[in-house]
N, C-alpha and C positions, 0 to 999 in steps of 0.2 A: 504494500500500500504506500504508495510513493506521491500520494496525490497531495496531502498536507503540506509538503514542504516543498513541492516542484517549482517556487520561485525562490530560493535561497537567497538572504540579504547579499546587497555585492558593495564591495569595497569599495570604498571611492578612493585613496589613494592607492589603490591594487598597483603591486610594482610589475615590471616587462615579468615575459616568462624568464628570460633569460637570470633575471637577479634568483639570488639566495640570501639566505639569513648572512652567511660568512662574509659574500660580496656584501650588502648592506650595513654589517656591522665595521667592514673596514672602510667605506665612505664617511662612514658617523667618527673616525679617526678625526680624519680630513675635514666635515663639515661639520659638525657635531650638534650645531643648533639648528640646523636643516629638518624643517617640519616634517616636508616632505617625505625623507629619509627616515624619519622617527616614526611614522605615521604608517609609512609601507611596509617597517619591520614587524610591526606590531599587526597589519594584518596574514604577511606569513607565519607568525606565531601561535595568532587563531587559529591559522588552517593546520595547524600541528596541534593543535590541543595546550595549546602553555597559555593559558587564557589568563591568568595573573600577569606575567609577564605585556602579553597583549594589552593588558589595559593600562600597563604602567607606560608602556613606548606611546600611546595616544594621547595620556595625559601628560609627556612629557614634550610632547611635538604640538598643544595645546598651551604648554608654557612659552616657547616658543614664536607662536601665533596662535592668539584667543580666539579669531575670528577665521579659523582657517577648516573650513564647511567642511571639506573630506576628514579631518580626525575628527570632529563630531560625528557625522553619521559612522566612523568606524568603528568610534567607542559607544555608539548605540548599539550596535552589531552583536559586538563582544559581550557585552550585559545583557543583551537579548539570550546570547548562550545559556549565560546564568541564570536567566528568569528573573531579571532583576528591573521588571519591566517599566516601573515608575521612573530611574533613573533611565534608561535605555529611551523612552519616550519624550522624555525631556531634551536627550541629548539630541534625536534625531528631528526636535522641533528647531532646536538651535539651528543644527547643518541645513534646513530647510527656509529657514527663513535669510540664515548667510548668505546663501547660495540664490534666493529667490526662486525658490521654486526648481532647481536643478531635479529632472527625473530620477535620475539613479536613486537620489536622497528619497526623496517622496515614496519610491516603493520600500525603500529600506524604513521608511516611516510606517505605511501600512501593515507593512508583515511585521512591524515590533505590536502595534496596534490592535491586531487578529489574533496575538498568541496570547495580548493581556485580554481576551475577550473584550474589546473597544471595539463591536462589531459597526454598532452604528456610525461612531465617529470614523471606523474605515471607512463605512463605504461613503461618508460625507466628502472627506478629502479624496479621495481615489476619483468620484465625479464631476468634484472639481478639477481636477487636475488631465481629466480626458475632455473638458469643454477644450482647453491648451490642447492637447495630445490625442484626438479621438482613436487613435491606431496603436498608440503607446499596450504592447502583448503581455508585459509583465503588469501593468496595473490593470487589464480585461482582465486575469488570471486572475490576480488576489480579489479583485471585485468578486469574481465567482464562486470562489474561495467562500469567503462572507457572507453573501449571500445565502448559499447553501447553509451553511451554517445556521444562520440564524432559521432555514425551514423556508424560503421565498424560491424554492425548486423552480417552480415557470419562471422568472426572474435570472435565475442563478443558472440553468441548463442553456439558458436561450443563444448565451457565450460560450458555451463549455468547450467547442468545438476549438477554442482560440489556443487551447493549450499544443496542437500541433505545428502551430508555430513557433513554441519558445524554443529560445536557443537548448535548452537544457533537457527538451523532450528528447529521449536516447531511443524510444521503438520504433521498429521497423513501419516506412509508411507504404502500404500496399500499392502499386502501378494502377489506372487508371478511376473509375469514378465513384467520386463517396457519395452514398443510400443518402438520401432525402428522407427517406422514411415511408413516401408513396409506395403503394400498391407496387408489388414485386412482379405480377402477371407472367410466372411462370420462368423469370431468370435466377439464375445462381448467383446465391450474395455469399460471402465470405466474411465470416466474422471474425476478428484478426483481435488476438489476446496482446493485453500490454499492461503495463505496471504491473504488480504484484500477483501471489496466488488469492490473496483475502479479494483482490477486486474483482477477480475470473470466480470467483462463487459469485460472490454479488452481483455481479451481475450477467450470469448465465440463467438466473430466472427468467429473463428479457424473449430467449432463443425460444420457447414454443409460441409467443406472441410476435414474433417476426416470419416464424414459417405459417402462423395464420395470414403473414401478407399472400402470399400464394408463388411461393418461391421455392428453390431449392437451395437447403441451409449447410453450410460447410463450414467447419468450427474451429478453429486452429484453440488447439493446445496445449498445457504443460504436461507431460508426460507422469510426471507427479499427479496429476489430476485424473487421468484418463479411465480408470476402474471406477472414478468416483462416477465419472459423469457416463458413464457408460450407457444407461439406460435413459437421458436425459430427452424429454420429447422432442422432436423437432427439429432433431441432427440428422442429416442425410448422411454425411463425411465427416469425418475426424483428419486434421492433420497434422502434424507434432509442431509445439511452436516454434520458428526459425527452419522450419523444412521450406523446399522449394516448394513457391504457390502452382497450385491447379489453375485450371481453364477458371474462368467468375463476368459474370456481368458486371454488378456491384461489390464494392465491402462496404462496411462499418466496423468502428473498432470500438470493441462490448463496451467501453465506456461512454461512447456516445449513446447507447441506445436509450438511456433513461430520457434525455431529450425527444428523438428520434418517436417515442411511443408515449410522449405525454406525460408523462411522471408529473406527480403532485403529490403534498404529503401527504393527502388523504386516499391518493391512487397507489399505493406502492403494492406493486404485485409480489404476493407470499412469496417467500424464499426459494432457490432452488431445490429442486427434486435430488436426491444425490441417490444412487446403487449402495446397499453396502455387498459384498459379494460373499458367496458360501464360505471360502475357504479364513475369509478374513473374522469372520464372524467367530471359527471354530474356533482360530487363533487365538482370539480375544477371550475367548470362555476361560483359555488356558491361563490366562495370566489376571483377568481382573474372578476373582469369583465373589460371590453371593452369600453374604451372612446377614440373614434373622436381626432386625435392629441394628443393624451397622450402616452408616454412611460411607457410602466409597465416594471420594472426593478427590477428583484430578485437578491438577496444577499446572499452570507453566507462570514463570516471572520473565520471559523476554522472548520477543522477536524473532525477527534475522538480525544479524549483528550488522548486516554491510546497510541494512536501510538508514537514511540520515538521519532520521529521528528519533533514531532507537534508541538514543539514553534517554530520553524525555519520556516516551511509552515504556519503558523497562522498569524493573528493580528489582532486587536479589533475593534467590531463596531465603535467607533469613529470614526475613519480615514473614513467609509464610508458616515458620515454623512456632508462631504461636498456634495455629491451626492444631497441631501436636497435643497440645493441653485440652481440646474439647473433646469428654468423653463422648465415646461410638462414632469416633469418626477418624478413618483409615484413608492415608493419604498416597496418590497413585503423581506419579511425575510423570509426565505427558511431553516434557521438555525435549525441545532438540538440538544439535549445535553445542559451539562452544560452551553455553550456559550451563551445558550436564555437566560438566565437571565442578560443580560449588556440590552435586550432591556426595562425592568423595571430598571435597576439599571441607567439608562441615561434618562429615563421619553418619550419613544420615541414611545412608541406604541399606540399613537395618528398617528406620523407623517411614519411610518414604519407599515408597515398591517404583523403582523406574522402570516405566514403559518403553521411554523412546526407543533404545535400539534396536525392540522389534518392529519398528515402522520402516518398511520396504518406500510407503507411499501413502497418501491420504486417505484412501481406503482402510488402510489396516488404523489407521489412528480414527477414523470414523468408527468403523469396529470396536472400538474403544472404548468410543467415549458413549455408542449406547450401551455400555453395563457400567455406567456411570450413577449416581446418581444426581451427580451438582459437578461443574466445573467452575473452579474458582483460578480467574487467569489477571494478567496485562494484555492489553491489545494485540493481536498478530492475525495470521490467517485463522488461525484455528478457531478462532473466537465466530468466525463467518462460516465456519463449518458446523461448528456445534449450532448455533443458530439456524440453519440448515437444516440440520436432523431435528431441530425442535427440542433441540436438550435443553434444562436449565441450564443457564451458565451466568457468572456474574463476571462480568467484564470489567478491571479496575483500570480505571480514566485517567491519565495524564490532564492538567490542567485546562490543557487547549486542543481536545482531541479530533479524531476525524469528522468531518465535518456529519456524516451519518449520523454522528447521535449526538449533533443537535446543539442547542447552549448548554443548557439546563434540564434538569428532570432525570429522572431513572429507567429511562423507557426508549425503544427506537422501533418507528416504523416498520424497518427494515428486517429485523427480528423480534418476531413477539415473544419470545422464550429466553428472552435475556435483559437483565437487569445491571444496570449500570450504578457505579459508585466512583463520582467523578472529584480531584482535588479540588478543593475547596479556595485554597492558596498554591499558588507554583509551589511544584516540588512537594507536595502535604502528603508525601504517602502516609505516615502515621495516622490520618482521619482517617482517610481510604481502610484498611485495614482496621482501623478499631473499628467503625461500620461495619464490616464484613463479618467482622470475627461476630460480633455480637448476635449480627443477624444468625451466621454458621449456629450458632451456642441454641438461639433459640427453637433454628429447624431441624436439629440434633437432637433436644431435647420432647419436639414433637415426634419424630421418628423414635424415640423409644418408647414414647407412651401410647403412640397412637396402636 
């Protein structure tokens, strides 16, 4: 799910490709009070994670020159990292008014804006700033962004298409003409998978109300997914994603469709249909079983690691080891990736049964999670899988989450079988988790009386 962050703040004093930290630390020999210089090192710093150091080189290229717009919006940037977003919002009003209105600044304004949930006040300024710029891609994006967000779907979908143009869109764009969404009258449309696996569940519910256009449906997908969707209505062809394309009239790429077929938040078509398959199922029997009063209660605390946003949706198996202390309830790791290893590095896999390594593929982890009886996670795909199946699952929120579920509230359209506990303040996992636990406690304690 790479749609949150697809416009990343950009530095305004961003140095050539050619510089390094080394080269810029030995000009600052030679120039030393050069804002410029202080200003550039401190955003290659950020791009390395030394986000102390980055904010000391801005504020010292701010000493420098007070009024020098690019270290303001940089050290917006950097405090944006942190969630330090009152600061960060200040800064990047400074660099926006220095600068009068400079684009670059201005989105770097927004996206500090949309992560402090300032929905409205983004989309205030981002309006304005396209009456100047009607074509400006990175402020259509965060508009849409926002929009969604806040739940104004017709609104927010009507530009969604605009994300094929950013510079930072990296998916494959299919050769010749993209679906309008008209009546298909019997050509082959090709629905072309991109961003992540959570967005190809989400939105492969779409695929049997596009083959009611009256067309033939060809589905590209992750291979990882393929058992899942196996049985999924409406798919004539399957073709692995990044394989060479077939013959097509049209494509669409599955993220447009929610435009493409109307979407509102009161129209949001029930989840996808997923296969789970025999063998996977047996599988599962063998590893999760079934006791009389006991809650089996699956886990994960992180993502994929390469996605950008993954420290902000992430956080580490300890926090769910209070879960531990609620009697009749037995805790299953569902984790995959690097993250498995905190369940050795904490000595827990006595007291946590890990799943992952029998996961071939989505399937087998669907398998899973129906002899579940609660999954209690952070954000990733999986959270759009169990959702899928119609499992309980409680999904623990990052401050300023996918736009899907919404500003506010415990509930998303888009899954009716999942309950959200979203921070309260940047960074709050501790609320997140005393919520949870409590709630866990108390539907723990109905499961044993009931």
């Amino acid at each position: 799910m790479v749609t949150e962050t697809a416009v990343a703040p950009k530095p305004a004093s961003a140095p050539d490709q050619g510089l390094s930290i080394e080269l810029l630390e030995r000009m600052l020999v030679e120039q030393p009070r050069d804002p410029n210089v202080w200003s550039a090192l401190g955003s290659l710093l950020r791009q390395q994670g030394k986000v102390q150091q980055a904010i000391a080189c801005q504020h010292r290229a701010l000493e420098f020159d007070p009024e020098h717009s690019g270290a303001w919006t940089n050290l917006g940037n950097v405090l944006a990292d942190q969630e330090r977003y009152d600061e960060a919002i200040a800064a990047h009003e400074k660099a926006v008014t220095l600068s009068k209105g400079a684009f670059s600044h201005v989105v770097n304004y927004t996206v500090a804006l949309r992560h402090a949930r300032r929905f409205e006040r983004a989309v205030q300024v981002i309006d304005h700033a396209l009456k100047v710029a009607p074509g400006n891609v990175s402020l259509r994006w965060d508009r849409v962004l926002t929009l969604l967000q806040l739940g104004r779907y017709e609104e927010g979908f009507r530009d969604y298409d605009c994300r094929l143009d950013l510079p930072s869109y990296q998916n494959r764009k299919p050769p010749g003409v993209l679906w309008d969404g008209s009546p298909l009258d019997g050509r082959t449309i090709l629905l072309n998978t991109e961003q992540g696996f959570g967005d190809a569940l989400l939105t492969a519910r779409y695929v049997p109300l596009v083959k009611a256009r009256g067309g033939r449906v060809i589905l590209e997908c992750h291979p990882e997914l393929r058992r899942l969707l196996d049985g999924l209505p409406g798919v004539d062809a399957f073709i692995p994603a990044g394989s060479e394309l077939p013959p097509y009239d049209v494509y669409c790429p599955l993220m447009s469709l929610p435009e493409r077929l109307g979407t509102t938040v009161d129209s949001v078509p029930p989840p996808t249909p997923v296969s789970v398959p025999a063998d996977a199922r047996a599988k599962a029997a063998t590893l999760v079983p079934k006791t009389p009063g006991i809650l089996n209660v699956g886990i994960i605390w992180s993502g994929r690691v390469t996605f950008k946003d993954n420290t902000r949706r992430a956080t580490t198996l300890s926090r769910f080891l209070r879960f531990l202390e609620i009697p009749k309830v037995r805790l299953f790791s569902l984790q995959k990736g690097p993250p498995e290893a905190e369940l050795e590095t904490l000595g827990t896999t006595t007291l946590i049964t890990p799943l992952g390594p029998h996961f071939q593929d989505f399937a087998d982890t669907a398998a899973a999670l129906e002899r579940l009886d609660l999954i209690i996670m952070t954000d990733s795909s999986v959270a759009h899988l169990a959702g899928s199946l119609g499992r309980p699952v409680w999904n623990l929120l990052q401050y300023m989450p996918y736009w899907i579920y919404g500003d506010k509230g415990s509930t998303t359209p888009w899954y009716p079988s999942m309950r959200l506990f979203q921070q309260e303040t940047p960074g709050d996992w501790d609320g997140v988790f005393a919520d949870a636990g409590q709630a866990l406690r108390q539907l723990a304690a109905s499961q044993s009386t009931g």
